[in-house]
C-alpha positions in Angstrom: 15.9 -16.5 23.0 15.6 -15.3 19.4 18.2 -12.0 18.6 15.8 -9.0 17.7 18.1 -8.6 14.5 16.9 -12.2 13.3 13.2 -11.3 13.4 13.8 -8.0 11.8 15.6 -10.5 9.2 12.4 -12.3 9.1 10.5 -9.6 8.4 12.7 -8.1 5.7 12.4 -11.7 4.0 8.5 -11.5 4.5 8.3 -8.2 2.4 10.7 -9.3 -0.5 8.8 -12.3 -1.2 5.2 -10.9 -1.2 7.0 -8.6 -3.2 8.1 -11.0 -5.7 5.1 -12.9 -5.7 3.2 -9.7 -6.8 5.6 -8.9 -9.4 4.7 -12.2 -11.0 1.1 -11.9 -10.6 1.5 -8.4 -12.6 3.7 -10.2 -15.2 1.8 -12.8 -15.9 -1.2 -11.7 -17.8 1.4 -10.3 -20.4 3.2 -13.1 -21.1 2.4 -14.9 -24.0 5.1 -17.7 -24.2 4.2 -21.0 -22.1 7.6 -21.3 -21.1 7.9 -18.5 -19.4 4.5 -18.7 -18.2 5.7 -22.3 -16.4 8.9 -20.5 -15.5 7.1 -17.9 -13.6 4.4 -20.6 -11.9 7.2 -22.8 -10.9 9.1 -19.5 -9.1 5.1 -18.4 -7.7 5.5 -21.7 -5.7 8.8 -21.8 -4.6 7.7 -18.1 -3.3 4.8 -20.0 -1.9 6.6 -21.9 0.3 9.0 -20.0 1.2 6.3 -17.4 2.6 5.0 -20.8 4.5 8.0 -21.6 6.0 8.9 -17.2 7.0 5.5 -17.0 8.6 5.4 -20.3 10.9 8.7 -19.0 12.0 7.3 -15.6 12.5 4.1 -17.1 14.7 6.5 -19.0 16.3 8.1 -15.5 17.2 5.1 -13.6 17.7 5.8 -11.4 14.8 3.1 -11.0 12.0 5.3 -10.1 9.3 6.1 -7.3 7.4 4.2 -5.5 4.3 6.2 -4.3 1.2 6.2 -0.9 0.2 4.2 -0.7 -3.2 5.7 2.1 -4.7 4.8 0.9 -8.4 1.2 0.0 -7.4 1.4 4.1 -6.0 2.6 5.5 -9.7 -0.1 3.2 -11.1 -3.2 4.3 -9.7 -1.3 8.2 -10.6 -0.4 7.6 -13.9 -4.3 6.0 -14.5 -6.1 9.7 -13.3 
């Protein structure tokens, strides 16, 4: 049997890397150099499967994950108005 801690774990890993992956979605339309522009798609798809990997071992848990807090996505749509 799978410790309650571990899926919590799980879970904590599930938010930081949808978190990551949208940080590099709002990065990349500003960046302008190709090198970091392959930098940042070669780290989008290590994120990829990683996320993969975290939720086959949450479904194997019956766990659905975890959302991130978006607290920069809440200042955006305040600072737009």
């Amino acid at each position: 049997m799978i410790e309650k801690d571990t899926i919590e774990l799980l879970r904590e890993c599930d938010a930081g890397i949808k978190m990551g992956v949208k940080s590099i979605d709002d990065v990349m339309e500003h960046v302008e150099s190709k090198n970091l522009q392959q930098l940042l798609n070669t780290c989008k798809d290590e994120h990829d499967k990683l996320d993969k990997e975290l939720q086959e071992l949450l479904g194997k848990y019956g766990d659905e994950g975890k959302d991130p807090v978006f607290v920069g996505l809440a200042l955006d749509i305040l600072c737009a108005d």
